[in-house]
C-alpha positions as CSV (number, residue, x, y, z in Angstrom):
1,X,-6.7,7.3,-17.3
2,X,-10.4,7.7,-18.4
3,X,-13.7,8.6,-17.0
4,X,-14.6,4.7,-16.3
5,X,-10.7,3.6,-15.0
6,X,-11.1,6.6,-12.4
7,X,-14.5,5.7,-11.6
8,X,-13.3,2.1,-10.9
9,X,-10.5,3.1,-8.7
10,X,-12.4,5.4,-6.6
11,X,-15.1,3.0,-6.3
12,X,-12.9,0.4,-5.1
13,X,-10.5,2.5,-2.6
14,X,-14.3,3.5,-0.9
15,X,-15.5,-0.2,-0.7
16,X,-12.5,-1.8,0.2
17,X,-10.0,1.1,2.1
18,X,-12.5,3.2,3.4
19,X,-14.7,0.5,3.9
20,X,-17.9,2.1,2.4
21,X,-21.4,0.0,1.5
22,X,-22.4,-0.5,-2.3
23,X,-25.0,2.2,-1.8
24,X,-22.8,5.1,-0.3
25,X,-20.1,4.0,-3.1
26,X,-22.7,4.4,-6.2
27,X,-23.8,7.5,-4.2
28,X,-20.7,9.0,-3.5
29,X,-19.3,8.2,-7.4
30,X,-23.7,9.1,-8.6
31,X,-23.5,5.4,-10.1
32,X,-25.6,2.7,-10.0
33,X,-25.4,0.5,-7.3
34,X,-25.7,-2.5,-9.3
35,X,-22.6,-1.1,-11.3
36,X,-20.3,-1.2,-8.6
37,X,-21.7,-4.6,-7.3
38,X,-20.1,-5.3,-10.9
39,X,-17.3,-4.1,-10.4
40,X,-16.9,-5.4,-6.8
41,X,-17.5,-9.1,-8.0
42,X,-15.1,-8.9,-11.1
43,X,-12.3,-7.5,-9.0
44,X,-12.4,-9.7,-6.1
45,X,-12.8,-6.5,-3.6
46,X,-14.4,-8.6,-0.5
47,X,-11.1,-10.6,-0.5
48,X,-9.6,-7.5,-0.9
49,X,-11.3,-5.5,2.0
50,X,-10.7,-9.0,4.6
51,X,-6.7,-8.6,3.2
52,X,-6.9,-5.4,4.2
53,X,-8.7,-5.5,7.4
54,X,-6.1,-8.4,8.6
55,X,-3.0,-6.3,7.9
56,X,-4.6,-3.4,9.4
57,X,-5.7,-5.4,12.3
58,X,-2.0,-7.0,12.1
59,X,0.0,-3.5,12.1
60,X,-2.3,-2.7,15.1
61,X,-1.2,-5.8,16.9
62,X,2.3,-4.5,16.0
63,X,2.5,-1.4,17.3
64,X,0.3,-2.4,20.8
65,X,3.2,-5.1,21.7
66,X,6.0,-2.5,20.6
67,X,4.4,0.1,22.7
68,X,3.9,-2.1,25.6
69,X,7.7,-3.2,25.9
70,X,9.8,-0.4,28.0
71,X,12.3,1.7,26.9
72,X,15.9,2.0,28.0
73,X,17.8,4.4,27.7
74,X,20.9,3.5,28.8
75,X,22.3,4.6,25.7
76,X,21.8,8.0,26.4
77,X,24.2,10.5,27.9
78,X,23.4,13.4,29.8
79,X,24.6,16.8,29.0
80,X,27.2,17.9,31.7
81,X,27.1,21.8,32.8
């Protein structure tokens, strides 16, 4: 991979993972903001960052409703001394 492919890939996992702004991207990569504004158009990385937000938010909801249902455990067996 070279210098600009790695650039690219950082840039985006900040903006849309780590949900940085433009300016602490370019700053964080020492690029030009209007680069990764670029970048950001030409590979779609606002639908990208809502995807990601909703599956976040999702896997949240997920594990909120799994955590809130009881637990049996019925299925266990005591050791016997």
């Amino acid at each position: 991979m070279n210098n600009k492919a790695y650039l690219y890939n950082e840039a985006e996992r900040f903006y849309v993972y780590n949900e940085c702004t433009i300016d602490e991207t370019a700053s964080k990569l020492e690029l030009n903001p209007k680069t990764i504004c670029r970048w950001k158009a030409k590979g779609n990385w606002d639908k990208k960052r809502e995807e990601f937000r909703k599956s976040k938010q999702a896997f949240h909801s997920e594990l909120y409703e799994f955590a809130r249902k009881p637990v049996s455990y019925t299925h266990l067996t005591l050791p016997t001394t």
